[in-house]
N, C-alpha and C positions, 0 to 999 in steps of 0.2 A: 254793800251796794246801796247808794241812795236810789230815791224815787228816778232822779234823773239820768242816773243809771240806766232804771227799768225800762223808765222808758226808751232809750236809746237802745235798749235791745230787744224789748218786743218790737219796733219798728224794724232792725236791722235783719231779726230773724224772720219776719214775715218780708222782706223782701223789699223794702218800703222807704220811701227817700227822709221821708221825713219833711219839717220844711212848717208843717201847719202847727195850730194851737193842741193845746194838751193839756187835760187835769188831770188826776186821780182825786177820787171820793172815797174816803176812808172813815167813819164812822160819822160820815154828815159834815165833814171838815173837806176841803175842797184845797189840794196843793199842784203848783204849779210853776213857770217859766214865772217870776215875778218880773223878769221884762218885759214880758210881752203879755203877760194873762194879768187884769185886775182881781184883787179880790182872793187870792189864793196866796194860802202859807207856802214859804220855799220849799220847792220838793230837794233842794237840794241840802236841807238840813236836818229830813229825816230817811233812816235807811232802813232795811226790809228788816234787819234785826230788830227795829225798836219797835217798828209795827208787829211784829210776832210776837213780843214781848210783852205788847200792851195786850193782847188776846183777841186781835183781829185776825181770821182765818178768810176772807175773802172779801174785798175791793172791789173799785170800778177803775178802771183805766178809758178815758173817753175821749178820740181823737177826732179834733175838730177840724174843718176843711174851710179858712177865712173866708175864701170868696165866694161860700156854699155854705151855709150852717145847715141846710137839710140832710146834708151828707154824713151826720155823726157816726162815728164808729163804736160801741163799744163794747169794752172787754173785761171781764169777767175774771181776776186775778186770784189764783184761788192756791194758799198756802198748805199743801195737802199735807208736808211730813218734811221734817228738820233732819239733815242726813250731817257729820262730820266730813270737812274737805275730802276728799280722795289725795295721797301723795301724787301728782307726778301726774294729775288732772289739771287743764287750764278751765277757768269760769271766765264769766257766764258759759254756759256750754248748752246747747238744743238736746236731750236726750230722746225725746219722742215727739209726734205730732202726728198729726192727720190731716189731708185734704193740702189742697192747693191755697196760698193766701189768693183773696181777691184783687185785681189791680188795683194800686193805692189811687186814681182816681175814675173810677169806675161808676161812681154816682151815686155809692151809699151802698146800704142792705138792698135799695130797690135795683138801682141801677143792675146791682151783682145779678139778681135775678133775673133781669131782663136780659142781659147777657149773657149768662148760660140758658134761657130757654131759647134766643138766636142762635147758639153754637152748637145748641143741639139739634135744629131746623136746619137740613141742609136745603130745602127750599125758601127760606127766609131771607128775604130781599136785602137784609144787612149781612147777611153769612158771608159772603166774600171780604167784606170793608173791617168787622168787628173784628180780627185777628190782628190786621194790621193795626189797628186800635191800642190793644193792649200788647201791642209789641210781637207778635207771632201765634206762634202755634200754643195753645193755653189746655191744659187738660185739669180740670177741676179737679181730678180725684189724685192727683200727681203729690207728691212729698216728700222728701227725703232729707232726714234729720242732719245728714251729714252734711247736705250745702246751706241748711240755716247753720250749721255752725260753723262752717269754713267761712260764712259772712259775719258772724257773732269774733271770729278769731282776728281776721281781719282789722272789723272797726276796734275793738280791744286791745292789738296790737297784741294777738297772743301768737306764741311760737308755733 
């Protein structure tokens, strides 16, 4: 899997259309979309093996929002433990997670904040409007591994 892999599926598994800028930072080296990002080595000519191989055990993934740069995301890529394929496993695959992703444009770490402390005021003068916001009923503490991966299968075209 290259970087541009990863990244197409940390966005797909968290829910996330995708759309904006993106690097990863890997030992002070900055890779990326060389269409669209200056400055960054192809992330699509190196892959997670050669970063394990060089003895990097944890990255930065940092998703940036063009028409907002205050809104960066970032993410914390951390290669815990090298497993052999599974037979008769389709990859990428979500095996565990926690929490709800935030909405992809929600307005940052801050924003996220600000709107879970309205969803949780049910007297809060935005509490009616902010669902409809972020598309419906949103429960922050919600997860299930199974439809980040039915979304991971999906964009992957897996069976």
């Amino acid at each position: 899997m290259t970087l541009a892999d990863l990244s197409e599926a940390i966005l797909t598994a968290m829910g996330w259309i995708g759309g904006h800028l993106h690097a990863f930072d890997i030992d002070g080296r900055q890779y990326g979309d060389r269409a669209t990002t200056d400055d960054v080595a192809d992330e699509n000519r190196l892959t997670l093996n050669g970063v394990r191989k060089s003895g990097v055990r944890r990255f930065l993934y940092t998703y940036l929002y063009t028409y907002d740069f205050g809104d960066d995301w970032e993410h914390t890529v951390a290669i815990e433990q090298t497993e052999a394929p599974v037979a008769g496993r389709d990859y990428p695959a979500c095996v565990a997670g926690a929490r709800n992703c935030p909405p992809e444009d929600c307005g940052g770490v801050w924003g996220y904040a600000e709107l879970l402390e309205i969803l949780a005021d049910p007297d809060h003068p935005e509490r009616e409007e902010r669902p409809e916001w972020v598309g419906g009923d949103f429960d922050p503490e919600e997860f299930d591994a199974s439809i980040a991966d039915r979304r991971l299968a999906a964009r992957f075209n897996r069976k």
